[in-house]
Each structure stands twice: as structure tokens, then as C-alpha cells.
NUVEX-87809 format. One record per residue (C-alpha): residue number from 1; x, y, z; residue in three letters. Coordinates in steps of 0.5 Angstrom, whole numbers, plus 500, padded with zeros to 3 digits. Last residue first. Example, Ala and Ser with C-alpha at 12.3 -4.5 7.8 and 13.67 -1.06 7.14 Angstrom:
% residues 2
+-----+-----+-----+-----+-----+
|   n |  c1 |  c2 |  c3 | res |
+-----+-----+-----+-----+-----+
|   2 | 527 | 498 | 514 | Ser |
|   1 | 525 | 491 | 516 | Ala |
+-----+-----+-----+-----+-----+
% end
This chain:
% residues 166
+-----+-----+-----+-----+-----+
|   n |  c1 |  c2 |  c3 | res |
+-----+-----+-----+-----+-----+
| 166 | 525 | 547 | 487 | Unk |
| 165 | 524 | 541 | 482 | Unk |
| 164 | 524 | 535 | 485 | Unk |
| 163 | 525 | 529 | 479 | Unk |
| 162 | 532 | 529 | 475 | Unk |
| 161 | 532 | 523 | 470 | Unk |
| 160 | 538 | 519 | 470 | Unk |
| 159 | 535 | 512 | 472 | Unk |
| 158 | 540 | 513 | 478 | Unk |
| 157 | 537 | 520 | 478 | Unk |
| 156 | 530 | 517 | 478 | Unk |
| 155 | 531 | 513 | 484 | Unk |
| 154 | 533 | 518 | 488 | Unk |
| 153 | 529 | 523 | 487 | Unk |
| 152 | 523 | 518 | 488 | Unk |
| 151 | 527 | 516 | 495 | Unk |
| 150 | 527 | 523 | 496 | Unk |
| 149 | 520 | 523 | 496 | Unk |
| 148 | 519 | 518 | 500 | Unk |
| 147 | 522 | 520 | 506 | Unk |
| 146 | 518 | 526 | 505 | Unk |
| 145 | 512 | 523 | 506 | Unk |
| 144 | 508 | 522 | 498 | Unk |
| 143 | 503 | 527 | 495 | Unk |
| 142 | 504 | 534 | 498 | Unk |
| 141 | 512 | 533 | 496 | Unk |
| 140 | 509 | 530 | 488 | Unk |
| 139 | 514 | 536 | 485 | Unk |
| 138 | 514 | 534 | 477 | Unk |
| 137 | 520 | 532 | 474 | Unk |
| 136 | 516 | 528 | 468 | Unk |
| 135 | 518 | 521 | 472 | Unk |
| 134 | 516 | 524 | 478 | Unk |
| 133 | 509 | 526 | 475 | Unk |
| 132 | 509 | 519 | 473 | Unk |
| 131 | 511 | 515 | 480 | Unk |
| 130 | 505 | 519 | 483 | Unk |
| 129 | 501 | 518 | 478 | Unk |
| 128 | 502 | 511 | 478 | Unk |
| 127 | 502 | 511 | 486 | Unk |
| 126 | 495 | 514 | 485 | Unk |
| 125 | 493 | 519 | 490 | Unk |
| 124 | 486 | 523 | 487 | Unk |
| 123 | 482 | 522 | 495 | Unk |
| 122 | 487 | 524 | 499 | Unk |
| 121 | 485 | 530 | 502 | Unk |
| 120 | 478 | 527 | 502 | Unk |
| 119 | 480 | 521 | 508 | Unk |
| 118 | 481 | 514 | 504 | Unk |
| 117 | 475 | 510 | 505 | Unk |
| 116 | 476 | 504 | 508 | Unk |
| 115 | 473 | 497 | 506 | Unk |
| 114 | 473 | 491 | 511 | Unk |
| 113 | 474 | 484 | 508 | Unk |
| 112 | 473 | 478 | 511 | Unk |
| 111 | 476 | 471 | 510 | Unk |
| 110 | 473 | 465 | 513 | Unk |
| 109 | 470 | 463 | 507 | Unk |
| 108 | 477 | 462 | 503 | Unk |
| 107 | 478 | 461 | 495 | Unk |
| 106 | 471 | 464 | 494 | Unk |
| 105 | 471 | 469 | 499 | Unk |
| 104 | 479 | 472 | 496 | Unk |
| 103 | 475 | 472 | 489 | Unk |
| 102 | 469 | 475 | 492 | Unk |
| 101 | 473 | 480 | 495 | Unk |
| 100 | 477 | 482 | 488 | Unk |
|  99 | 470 | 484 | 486 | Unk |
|  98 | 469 | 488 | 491 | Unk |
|  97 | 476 | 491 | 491 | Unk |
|  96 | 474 | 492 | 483 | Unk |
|  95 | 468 | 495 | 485 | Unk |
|  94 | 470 | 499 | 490 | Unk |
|  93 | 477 | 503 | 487 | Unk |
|  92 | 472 | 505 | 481 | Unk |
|  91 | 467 | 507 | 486 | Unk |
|  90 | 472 | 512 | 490 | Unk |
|  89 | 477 | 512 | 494 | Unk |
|  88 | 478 | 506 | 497 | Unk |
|  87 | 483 | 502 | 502 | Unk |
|  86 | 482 | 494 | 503 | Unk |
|  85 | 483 | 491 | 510 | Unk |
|  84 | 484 | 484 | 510 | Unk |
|  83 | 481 | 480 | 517 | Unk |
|  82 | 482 | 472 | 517 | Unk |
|  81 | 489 | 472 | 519 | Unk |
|  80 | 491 | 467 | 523 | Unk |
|  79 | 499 | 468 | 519 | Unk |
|  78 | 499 | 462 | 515 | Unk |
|  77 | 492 | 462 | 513 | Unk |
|  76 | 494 | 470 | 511 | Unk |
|  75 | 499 | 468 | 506 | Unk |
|  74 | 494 | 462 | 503 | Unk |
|  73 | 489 | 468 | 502 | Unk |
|  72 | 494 | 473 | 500 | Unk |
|  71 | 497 | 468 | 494 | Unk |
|  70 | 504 | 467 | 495 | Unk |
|  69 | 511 | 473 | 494 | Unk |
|  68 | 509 | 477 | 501 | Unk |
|  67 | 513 | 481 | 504 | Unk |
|  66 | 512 | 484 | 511 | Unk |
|  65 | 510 | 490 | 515 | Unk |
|  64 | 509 | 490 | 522 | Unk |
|  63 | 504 | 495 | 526 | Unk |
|  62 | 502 | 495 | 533 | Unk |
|  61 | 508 | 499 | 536 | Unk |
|  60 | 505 | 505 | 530 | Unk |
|  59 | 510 | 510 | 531 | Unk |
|  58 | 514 | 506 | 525 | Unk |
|  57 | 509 | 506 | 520 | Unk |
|  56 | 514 | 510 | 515 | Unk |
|  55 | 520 | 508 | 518 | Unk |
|  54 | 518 | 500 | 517 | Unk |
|  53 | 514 | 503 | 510 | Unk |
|  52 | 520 | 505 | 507 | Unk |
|  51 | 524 | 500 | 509 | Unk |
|  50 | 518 | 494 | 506 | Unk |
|  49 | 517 | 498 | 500 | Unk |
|  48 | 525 | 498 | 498 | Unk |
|  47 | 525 | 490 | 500 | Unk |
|  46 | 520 | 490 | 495 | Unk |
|  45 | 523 | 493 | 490 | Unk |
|  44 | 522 | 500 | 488 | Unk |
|  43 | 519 | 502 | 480 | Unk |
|  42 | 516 | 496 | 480 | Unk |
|  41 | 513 | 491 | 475 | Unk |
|  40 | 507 | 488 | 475 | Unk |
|  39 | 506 | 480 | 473 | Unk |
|  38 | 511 | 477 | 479 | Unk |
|  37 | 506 | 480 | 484 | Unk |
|  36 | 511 | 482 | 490 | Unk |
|  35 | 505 | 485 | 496 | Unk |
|  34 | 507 | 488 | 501 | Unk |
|  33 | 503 | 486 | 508 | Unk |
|  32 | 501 | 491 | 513 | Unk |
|  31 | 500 | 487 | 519 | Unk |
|  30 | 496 | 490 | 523 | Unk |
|  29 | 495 | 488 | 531 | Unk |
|  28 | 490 | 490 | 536 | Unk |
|  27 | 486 | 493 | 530 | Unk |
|  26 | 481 | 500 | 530 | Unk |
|  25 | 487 | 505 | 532 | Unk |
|  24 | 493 | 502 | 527 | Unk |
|  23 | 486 | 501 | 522 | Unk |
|  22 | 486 | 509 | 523 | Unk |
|  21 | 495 | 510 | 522 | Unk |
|  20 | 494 | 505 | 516 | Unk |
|  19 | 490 | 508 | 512 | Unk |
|  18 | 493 | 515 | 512 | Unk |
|  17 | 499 | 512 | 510 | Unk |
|  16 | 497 | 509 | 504 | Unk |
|  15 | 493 | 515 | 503 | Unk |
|  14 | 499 | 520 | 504 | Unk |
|  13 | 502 | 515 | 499 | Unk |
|  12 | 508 | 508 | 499 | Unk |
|  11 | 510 | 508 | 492 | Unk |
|  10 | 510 | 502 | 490 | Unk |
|   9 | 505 | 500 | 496 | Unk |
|   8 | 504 | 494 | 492 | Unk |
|   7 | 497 | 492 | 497 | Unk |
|   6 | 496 | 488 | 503 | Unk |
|   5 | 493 | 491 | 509 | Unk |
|   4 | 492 | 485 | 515 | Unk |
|   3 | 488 | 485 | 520 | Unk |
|   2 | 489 | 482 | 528 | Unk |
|   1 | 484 | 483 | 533 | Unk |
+-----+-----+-----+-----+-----+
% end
């Protein structure tokens, strides 16, 4: 069975991680798919996303990570995908998830979403905090793997602001 994980992933958490790693052990295949919404505007770009979460999801051999710049439910007809995994963390998460669902029901009725609540540990990671206490030279190191955090650092620093405090 194959599945999809879309979402921004700017930047990739412990939480993104931690859904990953358990739908890795639940689907034969999982395609963990970065979303490039021309509304939003991202700190990384979705090249930078892809890199971090191939390294980042790379002891997974069942997982595989794109770009996506068209509507998921046509990206997923593409892909003969018709299973989508949505990470929550509370009700707020759930009910716009739901909605969402709804809306990807409406435009395809094959298309099944399956909710998977975060582990505790990760229930208050938010990639816009995150980037927030970055931006204000907070220490996000128990937030975000390594690889990221030093990608946060970095990119900080080329925008001139100093993230990691020692």
C-alpha cells in the first residue's frame, strides 16, 4: 500500500519526523510530498525542504520525498495514490484537517485521508514558532533534528541575524 505525507515542512520538525518514521512502518511505500503553495511565502525553498527531509527520512528505503507545485488530489491521480496522511496535534489541527479532507473528498472520492496524532513529546511543534524563536535567537536544537537546526542558523545568518545561542 502506498501513501502520501503532504505538508510545507518549512522547516521539517521532530513532529514531522516522528510521522513519518511510524507511517514508514504502517505503508509499503510513503511518498512524503513538499507542498510549494504559491500563496505562502517560505523561509527554505522547496529544494531546500526536499534536501533536508531526503537526509532526514533517508533510513526509511520506503520513503521518497517530492515537489509538488499543482493541486494534491491531481498530484496524487498521477502518482496512483489515493491514501494521504495528515499529522495532528490537537483539535484545532483536526478540525481544519477535516475540513480540508472534505474538500479533497469533493474534488476526488477516491481519496481517503488517514489522521495520525503526533506523539506527546511533540505536541506544541509548530514550524512557524519554530522559525519565530529562530528568528528571535532562541535555541529550537530540542525542536528540530540537528541537520535543521543548523540549516535555520544558517539561513539566519545570511539574513543577518545570529539564531543558536550557546
Amino acid at each position: 500500500m502506498k501513501a502520501a505525507f503532504p505538508g510545507s515542512f518549512d522547516p521539517p520538525t521532530l513532529g514531522h519526523l516522528n510521522i513519518i518514521q511510524r507511517a514508514a512502518g504502517i505503508f509499503d511505500e510513503l511518498l512524503v510530498v513538499i507542498a510549494e503553495n504559491r500563496q505562502k511565502k517560505y523561509l527554505f525553498s522547496a529544494e531546500e525542504r526536499a534536501a533536508m527531509l531526503r537526509q532526514l527520512a533517508g533510513e526509511h528505503s520506503n520513503v521518497s520525498v517530492c515537489v509538488c507545485d499543482i493541486l494534491i488530489v491531481d498530484f496524487l491521480r498521477k502518482e496512483g495514490i489515493n491514501l494521504l496522511i495528515r499529522g495532528v496535534r490537537g483539535m484545532e489541527d483536526f478540525s481544519y484537517e477535516f475540513e480540508l479532507s472534505m474538500v479533497y473528498k469533493a474534488l476526488d472520492s477516491g481519496i481517503e485521508t488517514l489522521f495520525m496524532t503526533t506523539d506527546p513529546e511533540y505536541f506544541v511543534l509548530r514550524s512557524s514558532s519554530i522559525k519565530e524563536i529562530a528568528a528571535f535567537k532562541g535555541n529550537v536544537t530540542g525542536m528540530v533534528p540537528p541537520l535543521v537546526a543548523e540549516e535555520l542558523e544558517k539561513k539566519y545568518r545570511l539574513l543577518g541575524i545570529t539564531t543558536l545561542q550557546k
